[in-house]
C-alpha positions in Angstrom: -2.9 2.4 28.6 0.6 1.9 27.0 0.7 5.1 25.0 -0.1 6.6 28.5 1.9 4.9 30.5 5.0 6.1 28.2 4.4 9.8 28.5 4.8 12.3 31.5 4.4 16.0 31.9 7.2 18.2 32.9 6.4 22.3 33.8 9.4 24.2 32.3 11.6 24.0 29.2 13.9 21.7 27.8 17.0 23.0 29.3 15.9 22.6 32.7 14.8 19.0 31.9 17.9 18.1 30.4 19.3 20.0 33.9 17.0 17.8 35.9 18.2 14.6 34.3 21.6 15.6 35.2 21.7 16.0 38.4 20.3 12.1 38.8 23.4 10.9 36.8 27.0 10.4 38.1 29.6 12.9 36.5 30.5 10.5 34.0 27.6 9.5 32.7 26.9 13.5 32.3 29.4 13.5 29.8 28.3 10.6 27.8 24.7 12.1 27.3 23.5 13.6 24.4 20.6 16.1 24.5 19.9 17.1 20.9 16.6 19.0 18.9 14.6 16.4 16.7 12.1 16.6 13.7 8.7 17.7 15.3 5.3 18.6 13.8 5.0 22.1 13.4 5.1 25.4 15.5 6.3 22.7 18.3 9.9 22.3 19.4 11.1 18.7 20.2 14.2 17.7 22.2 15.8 13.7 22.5 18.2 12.8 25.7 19.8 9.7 24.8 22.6 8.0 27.2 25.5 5.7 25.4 25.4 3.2 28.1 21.8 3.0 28.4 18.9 1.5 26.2 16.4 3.4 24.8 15.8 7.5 24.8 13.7 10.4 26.5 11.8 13.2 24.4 10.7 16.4 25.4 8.5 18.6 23.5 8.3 22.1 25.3 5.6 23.9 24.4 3.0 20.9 26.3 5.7 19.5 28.5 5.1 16.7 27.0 7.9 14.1 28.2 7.8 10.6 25.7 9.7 7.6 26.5 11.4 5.1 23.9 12.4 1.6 24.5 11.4 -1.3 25.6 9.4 -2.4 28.5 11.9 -2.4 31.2 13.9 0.5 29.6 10.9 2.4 29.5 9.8 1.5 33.1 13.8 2.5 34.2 14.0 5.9 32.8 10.1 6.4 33.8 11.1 5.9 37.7 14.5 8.1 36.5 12.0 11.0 36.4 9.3 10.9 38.5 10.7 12.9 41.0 10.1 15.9 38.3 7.8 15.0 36.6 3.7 14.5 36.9 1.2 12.0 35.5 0.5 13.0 31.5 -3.3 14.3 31.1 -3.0 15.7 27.8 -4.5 12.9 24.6 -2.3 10.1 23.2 -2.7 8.8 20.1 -4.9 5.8 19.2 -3.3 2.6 17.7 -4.3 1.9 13.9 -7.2 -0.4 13.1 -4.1 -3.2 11.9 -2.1 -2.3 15.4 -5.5 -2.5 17.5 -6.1 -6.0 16.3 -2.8 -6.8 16.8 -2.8 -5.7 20.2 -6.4 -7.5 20.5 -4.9 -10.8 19.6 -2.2 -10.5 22.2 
């Protein structure tokens, strides 16, 4: 549920993301963000937005619309509500935790 609850879908590229994102910050903060292409598997294109004054990061792979969310639980829950007004439940597959990770998790 976690891996799911980190992702959304957005329809469009990663410009008009990082556009989106914009236009919920003030002018200030616009100029502190950084919006930047990352390491991605291949034949996909991955972009991170990242804001100095904030915790954790948002990534945007654009041929899936794939939108992943870093940081920790309440950073993660910020910048989710930060774009849901653009963005729509993920459907597409997550990734299953690791036999060590999924006893982890199991152990609480």
């Amino acid at each position: 549920k976690d891996q799911r609850d980190r992702r959304r879908y957005f329809r469009g590229g990663a410009m008009e993301f990082k556009e989106k994102l914009d236009a919920c910050l003030s002018e200030p903060d616009v100029l502190r963000c950084t919006f930047m292409e990352v390491q991605a598997k291949p034949g996909k294109t991955r972009w991170l937005w990242s804001l100095k004054s904030l915790k954790g990061a948002i990534e945007i792979q654009e041929e899936d619309g794939e939108v992943f969310i870093r940081g920790n639980e309440h950073q993660r829950w910020f910048l989710c509500e930060m774009i849901r007004p653009f963005t729509l439940d993920w459907w597409g597959s997550v990734p299953k935790p690791t036999a060590k990770r999924a006893k982890r998790l199991a152990a609480g």
